[in-house]
C-alpha positions in Angstrom: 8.8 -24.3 30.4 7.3 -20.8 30.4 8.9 -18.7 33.6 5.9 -17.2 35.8 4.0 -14.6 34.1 4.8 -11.4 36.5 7.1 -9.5 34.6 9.2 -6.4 35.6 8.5 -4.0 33.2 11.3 -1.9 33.7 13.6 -5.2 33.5 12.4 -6.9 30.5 12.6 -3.7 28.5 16.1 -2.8 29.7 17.0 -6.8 28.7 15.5 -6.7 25.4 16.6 -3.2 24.5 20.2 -4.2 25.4 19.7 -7.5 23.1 18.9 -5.4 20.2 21.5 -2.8 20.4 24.3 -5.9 21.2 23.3 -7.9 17.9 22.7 -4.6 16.1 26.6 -3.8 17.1 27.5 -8.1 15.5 26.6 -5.5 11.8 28.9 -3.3 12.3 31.7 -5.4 14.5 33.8 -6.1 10.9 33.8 -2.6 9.0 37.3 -1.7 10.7 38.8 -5.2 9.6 37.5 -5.0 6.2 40.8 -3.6 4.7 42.8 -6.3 6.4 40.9 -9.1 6.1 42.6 -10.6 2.6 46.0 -10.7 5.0 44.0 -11.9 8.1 42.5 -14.7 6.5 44.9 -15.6 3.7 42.2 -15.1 1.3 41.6 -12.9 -1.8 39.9 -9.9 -1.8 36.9 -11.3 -3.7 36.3 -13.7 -0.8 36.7 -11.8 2.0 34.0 -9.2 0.5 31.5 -12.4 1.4 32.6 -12.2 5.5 29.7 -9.0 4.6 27.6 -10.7 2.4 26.8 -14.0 3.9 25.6 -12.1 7.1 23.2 -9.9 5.0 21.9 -12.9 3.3 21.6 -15.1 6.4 19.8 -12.2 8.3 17.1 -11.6 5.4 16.4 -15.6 5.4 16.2 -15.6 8.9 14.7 -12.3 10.8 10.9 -13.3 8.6 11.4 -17.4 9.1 12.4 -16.5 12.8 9.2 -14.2 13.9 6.9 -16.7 12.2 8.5 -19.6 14.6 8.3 -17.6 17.3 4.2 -16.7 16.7 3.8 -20.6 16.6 6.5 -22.1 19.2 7.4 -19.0 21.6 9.0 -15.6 21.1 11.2 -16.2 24.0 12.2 -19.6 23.0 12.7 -18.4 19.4 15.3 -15.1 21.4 17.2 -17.7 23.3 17.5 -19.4 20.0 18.7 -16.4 17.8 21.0 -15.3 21.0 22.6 -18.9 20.9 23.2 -18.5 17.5 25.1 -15.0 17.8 27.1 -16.8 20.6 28.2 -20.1 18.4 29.1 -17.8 15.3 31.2 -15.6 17.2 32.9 -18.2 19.2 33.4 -19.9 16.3 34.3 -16.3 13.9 37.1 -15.8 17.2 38.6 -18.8 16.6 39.1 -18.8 12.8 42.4 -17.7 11.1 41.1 -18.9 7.3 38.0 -17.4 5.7 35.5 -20.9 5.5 35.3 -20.6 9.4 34.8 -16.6 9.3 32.4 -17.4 6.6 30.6 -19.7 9.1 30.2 -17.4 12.0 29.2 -14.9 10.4 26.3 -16.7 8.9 25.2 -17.9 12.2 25.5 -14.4 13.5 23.2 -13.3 10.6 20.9 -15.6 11.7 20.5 -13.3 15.2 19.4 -10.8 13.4 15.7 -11.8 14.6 16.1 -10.7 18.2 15.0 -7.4 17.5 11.5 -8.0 15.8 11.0 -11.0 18.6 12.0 -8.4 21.2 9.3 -6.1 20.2 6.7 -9.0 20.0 7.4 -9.7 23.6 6.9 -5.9 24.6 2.8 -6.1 23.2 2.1 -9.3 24.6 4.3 -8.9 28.4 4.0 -4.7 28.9 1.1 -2.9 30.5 -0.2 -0.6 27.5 1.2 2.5 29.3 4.8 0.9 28.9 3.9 0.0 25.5 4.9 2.9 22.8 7.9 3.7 24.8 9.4 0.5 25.4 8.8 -0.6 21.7 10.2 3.4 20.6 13.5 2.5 22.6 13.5 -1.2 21.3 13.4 -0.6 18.0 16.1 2.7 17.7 18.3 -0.4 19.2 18.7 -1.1 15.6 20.3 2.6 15.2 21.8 2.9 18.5 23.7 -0.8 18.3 25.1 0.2 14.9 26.2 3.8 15.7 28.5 2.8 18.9 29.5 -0.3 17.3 31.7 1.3 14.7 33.6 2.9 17.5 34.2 0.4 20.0 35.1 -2.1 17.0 37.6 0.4 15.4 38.9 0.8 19.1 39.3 -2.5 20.4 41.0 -3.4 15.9 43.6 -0.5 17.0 44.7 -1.7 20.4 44.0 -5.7 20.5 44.3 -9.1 18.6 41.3 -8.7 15.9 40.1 -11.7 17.6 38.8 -9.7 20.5 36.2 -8.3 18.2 34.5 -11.6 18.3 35.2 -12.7 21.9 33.5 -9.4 22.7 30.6 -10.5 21.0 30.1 -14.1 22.0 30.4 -12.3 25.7 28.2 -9.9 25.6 25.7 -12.7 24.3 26.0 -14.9 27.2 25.5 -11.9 28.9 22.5 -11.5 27.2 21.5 -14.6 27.0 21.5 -14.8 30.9 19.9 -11.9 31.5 16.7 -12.8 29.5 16.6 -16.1 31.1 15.9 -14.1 34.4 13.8 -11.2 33.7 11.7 -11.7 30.2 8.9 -14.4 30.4 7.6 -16.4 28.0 4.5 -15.6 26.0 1.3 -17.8 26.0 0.2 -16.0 22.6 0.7 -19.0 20.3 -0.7 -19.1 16.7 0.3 -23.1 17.0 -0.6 -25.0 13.8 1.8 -26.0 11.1 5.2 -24.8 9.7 5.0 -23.3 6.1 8.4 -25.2 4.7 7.1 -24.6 1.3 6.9 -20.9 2.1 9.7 -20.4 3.8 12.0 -21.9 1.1 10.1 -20.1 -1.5 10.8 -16.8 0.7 14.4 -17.7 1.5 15.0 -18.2 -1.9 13.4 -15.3 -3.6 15.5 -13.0 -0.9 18.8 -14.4 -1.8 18.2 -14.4 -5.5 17.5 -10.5 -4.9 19.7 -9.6 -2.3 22.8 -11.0 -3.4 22.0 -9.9 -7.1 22.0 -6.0 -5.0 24.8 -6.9 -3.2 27.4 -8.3 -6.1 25.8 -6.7 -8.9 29.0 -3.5 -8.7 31.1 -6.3 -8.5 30.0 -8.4 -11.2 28.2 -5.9 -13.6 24.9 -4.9 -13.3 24.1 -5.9 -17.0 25.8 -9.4 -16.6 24.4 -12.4 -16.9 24.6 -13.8 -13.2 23.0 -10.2 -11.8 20.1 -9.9 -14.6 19.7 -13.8 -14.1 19.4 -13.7 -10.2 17.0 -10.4 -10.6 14.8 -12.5 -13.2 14.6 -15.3 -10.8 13.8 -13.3 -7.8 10.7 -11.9 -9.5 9.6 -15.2 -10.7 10.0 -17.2 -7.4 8.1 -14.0 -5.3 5.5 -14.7 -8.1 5.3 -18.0 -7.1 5.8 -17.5 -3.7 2.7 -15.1 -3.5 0.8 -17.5 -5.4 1.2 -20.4 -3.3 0.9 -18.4 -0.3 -2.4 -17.0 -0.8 -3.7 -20.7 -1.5 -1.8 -21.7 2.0 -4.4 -22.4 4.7 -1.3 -21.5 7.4 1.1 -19.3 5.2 4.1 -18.2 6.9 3.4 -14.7 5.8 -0.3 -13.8 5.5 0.1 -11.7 2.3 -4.1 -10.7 3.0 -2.8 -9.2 6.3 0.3 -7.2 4.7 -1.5 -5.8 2.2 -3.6 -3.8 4.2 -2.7 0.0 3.8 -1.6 0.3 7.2 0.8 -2.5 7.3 1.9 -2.0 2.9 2.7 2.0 3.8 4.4 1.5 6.8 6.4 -0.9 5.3 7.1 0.8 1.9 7.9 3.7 3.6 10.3 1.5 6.2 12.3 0.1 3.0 12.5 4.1 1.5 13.8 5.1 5.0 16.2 2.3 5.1 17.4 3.5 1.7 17.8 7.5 3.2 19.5 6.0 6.8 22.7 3.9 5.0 23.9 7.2 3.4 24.6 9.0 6.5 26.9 5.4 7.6 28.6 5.4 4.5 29.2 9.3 3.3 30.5 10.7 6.8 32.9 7.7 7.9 34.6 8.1 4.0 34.6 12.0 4.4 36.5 12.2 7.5 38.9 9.3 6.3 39.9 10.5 3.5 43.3 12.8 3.1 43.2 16.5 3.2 45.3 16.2 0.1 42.1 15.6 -1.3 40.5 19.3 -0.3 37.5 17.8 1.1 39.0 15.1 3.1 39.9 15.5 7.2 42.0 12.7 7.1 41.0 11.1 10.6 41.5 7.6 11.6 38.7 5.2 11.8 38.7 5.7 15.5 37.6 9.4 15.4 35.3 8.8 12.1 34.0 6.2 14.8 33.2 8.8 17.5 31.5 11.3 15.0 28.9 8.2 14.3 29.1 7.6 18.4 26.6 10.7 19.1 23.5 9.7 16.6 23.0 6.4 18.3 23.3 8.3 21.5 20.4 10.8 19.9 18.5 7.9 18.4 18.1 6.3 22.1 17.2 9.8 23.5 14.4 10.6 20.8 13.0 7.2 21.0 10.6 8.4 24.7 10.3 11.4 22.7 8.7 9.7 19.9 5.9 7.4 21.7 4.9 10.5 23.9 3.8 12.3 19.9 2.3 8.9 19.1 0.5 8.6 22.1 -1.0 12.6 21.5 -0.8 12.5 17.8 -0.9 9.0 16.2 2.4 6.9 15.3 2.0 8.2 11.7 2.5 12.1 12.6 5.7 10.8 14.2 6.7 9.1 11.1 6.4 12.2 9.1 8.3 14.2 11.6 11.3 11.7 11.6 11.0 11.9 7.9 11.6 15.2 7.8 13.8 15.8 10.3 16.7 13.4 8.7 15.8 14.8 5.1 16.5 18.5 6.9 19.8 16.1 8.3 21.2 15.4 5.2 20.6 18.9 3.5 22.5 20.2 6.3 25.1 17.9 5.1 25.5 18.6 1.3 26.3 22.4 2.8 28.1 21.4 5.4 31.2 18.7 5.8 34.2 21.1 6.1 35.3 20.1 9.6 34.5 17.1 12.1 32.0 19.2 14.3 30.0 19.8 11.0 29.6 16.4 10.7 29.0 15.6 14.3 25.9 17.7 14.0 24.9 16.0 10.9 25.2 12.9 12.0 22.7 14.0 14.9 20.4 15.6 13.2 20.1 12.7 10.9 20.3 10.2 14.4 16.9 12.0 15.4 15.0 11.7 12.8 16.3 7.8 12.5 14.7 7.8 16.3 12.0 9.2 15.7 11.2 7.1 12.8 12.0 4.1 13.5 9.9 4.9 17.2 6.8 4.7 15.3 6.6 2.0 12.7 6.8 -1.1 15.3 3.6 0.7 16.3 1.9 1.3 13.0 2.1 -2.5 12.5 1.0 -3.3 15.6 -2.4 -1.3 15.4 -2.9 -2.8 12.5 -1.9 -6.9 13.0 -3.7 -9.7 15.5 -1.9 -9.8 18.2 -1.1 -13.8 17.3 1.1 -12.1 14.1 3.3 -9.5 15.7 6.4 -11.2 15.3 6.0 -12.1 12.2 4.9 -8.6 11.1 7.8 -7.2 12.8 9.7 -9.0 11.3 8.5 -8.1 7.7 9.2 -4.5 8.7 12.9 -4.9 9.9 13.1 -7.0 6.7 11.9 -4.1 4.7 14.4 -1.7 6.2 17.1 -4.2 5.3 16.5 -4.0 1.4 15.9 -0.1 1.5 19.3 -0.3 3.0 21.0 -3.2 0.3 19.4 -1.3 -2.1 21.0 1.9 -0.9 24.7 0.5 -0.9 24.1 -0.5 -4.0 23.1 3.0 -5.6 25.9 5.0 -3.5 28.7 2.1 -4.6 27.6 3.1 -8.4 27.9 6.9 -7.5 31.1 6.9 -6.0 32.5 4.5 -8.6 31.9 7.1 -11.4 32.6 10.4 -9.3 35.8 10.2 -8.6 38.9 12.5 -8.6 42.7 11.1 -9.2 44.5 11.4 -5.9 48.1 10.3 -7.2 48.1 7.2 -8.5 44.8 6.3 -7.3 41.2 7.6 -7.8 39.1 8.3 -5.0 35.2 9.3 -4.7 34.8 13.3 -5.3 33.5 15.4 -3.6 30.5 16.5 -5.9 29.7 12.4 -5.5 29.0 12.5 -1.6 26.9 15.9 -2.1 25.1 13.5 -4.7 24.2 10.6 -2.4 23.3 13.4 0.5 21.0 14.8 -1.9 19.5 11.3 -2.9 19.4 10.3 1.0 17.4 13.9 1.5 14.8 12.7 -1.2 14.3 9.3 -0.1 13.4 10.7 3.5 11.2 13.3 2.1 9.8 10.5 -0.8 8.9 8.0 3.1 7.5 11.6 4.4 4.8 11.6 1.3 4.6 7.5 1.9 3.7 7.7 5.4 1.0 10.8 4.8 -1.1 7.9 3.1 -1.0 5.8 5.9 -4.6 5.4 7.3 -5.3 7.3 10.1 -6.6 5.1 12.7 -6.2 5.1 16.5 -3.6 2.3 16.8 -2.8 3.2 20.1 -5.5 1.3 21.3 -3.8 -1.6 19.8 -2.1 -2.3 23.3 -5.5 -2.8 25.0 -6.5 -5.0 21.9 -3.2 -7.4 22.2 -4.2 -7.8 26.2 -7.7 -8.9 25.5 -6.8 -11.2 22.9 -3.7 -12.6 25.0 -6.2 -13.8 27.8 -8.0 -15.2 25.5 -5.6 -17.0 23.5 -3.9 -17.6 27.5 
């Protein structure tokens, strides 16, 4: 049953916002167990690697499969779906001491990954326009924010607790969530209705695992090998397929006429080339401070303090994201683009010149974390000026799905670098330095290669795109 439509505006975007940045931080709740894992759950280090993968792959299934349910059945029904989901897999990821449980849980956390895109939906069809660019700015920087403080509070409470913690934490705080958007976010009347596209949505799911996982093992299991080349091969030939049948679909899950529109195909080219630029900054800086001094460019810090140099750009991310609707509201959401472009290009720049001490990296990190807010501010509202209001979550969706393979696609790349630039630190080789300025430099180009992206982007007014979702909501209503 739908709650009565008189929203708090102030409520349902504090709610939502918190939701993203609480399954943003289910991403990053594992990186400090990662060494330990093979002795935590009695497993080799070949399995345990999957605790990561399985989430990635559960999320990309889920997060497009998810916003289109929620366009037909509810976007509220479909959040207190994902958010019971996050709660199960980390109930049941708390409880496990072998990896097929872990393994479990972490799927089903994966398959939260939705609440984001849905949480945006909600914004256009509940806020008052005004609201609008803001409360979509700060709801989609969740993303950033959730991930940056995650990696602290994680490597905190792995120091000074039971690892299970971690997890209990998590199922917690999505009770909590849970609750609280029970109370405060209504449900939409905005229903598409009509059929499930099964035959689409296994075609999608499938395409996305064939290419994801063939990113995400391909270091592991040769990039010229049989299973990676095979699974790359398939992957183009069921999108093929996919696109073909979709097209023909008189209620497609994904409306490939709709996403091919140069608003909607720039944004979210340029959202896949900024998710590529955004994952060096999480990778390079945590490794840098980590490593020994022996090294002559290490700082040797624990993961707790690598932690709390990432703490600040999610803090920056959150603080830009007001910052960014108010220059989409004078300028259009695609100058704001730009500028985030080129802020974290200017961000990681800084970096190649600069990683000699932890406050050098503390800046970068920020620098980079405005430019992430900034960004990521404006393409929830590039989509939206250009998508009916009846396909918002499912658009959404696309985009944070887009973001996700820039960023696969980035780990893969920076794996490959810092597996051939190494140095011999005793008897063991790690990543040198000339490999981190290398990734930097590649991080620096993507940014500036979405910048170029984005200045292609139609220019259209899409911040009358609020005043179109209202209309078309009472109608639809």
């Amino acid at each position: 049953m739908p709650t009565a439509r008189s929203p708090k505006p102030t409520a349902v975007v504090a709610v939502l916002a918190f939701g993203g940045i609480v399954v943003s931080l289910m991403q990053t709740l594992v990186i400090p167990l990662i060494p330990e894992l093979p002795m935590l759950l009695h497993a080799k280090a070949s399995g345990t690697a999957w605790v990561i993968t399985a989430t990635l792959l559960a999320a990309a299934v889920a997060v497009p499969v998810v916003g289109r349910l929620g366009d037909m059945y509810g976007k509220r029904r479909m959040l207190l779906v994902s958010l019971g989901l996050l709660i199960t897999g980390s109930v049941i990821a708390a409880l496990s001491d072998s990896l097929t449980p872990m393994l479990v849980g972490r799927i089903l956390q994966g398959m939260a990954s939705a609440v984001i895109p849905l949480g945006i939906s909600i914004m256009r069809d509940e806020l008052p326009s005004e609201r609008l660019g803001s409360a979509t700015a700060q709801m989609s920087a969740s993303l950033g924010v959730g991930g940056a403080l995650g990696l602290p509070a994680a490597a905190f409470l792995a120091d000074r607790a039971d690892w299970h913690v971690l997890f209990w934490t998590s199922a917690a705080l999505g009770v909590i969530v849970l609750a609280l958007v029970l109370t405060f976010v209504p449900e939409s009347a905005v229903r598409t209705g009509g059929r499930f596209d099964l035959i689409g949505a296994a075609g999608l799911s499938a395409g996305l695992i064939c290419l994801l996982l063939a990113i995400s093992k391909g270091a592991d299991w040769g990039w010229g090998s049989a299973s990676t080349l095979g699974l790359l091969g398939a992957a183009v030939v069921v999108f093929l397929v996919w696109g073909w049948f979709e097209l023909r679909s008189s209620q497609p899950l994904v409306d490939l006429r709709t996403t091919a529109r140069p608003q909607v195909l720039l944004t979210n080219i340029a959202s896949a080339v900024f998710g590529f630029a955004m994952f060096a900054m999480s990778l390079v800086l945590p490794t840098l401070l980590q490593l020994p001094k022996a090294t002559g460019y290490g700082l040797g810090q624990s993961m707790l303090t690598a932690g709390l140099v990432m703490g600040p750009s999610g803090l920056v991310m959150m603080a830009t994201a007001p910052i960014s609707a108010s220059i989409s509201k004078a300028r259009g959401p695609k100058t704001t683009l730009m500028i985030g472009a080129l802020i974290v290009a200017a961000g990681y720049a800084l970096g190649i010149v600069a990683m000699g001490a932890v406050w050098h990296l503390i800046i970068v990190s920020a620098v980079i974390g405005a430019g992430i807010g900034f960004a990521y501010g404006a393409m929830p509202a590039l989509i939206m000026g250009a998508v009916p209001v009846s396909e918002t979550a499912a658009a959404n969706s696309l985009n944070t799905l887009s973001r996700s393979i820039g960023t696969s696609i980035s780990s893969a790349v920076a794996g490959v670098i810092l597996a051939h630039l190494t140095i011999s630190l005793g008897p063991v080789s790690v990543p040198s330095k000339d490999g981190f300025r290398v990734i930097l430099a590649i991080g620096s180009a993507a940014a500036l290669v979405a910048f170029f992206i984005a200045a292609f982007i139609p220019t259209r007014r899409t911040d009358t795109a609020p005043e179109l979702a209202t209309t078309e909501a009472a109608t639809v209503g």
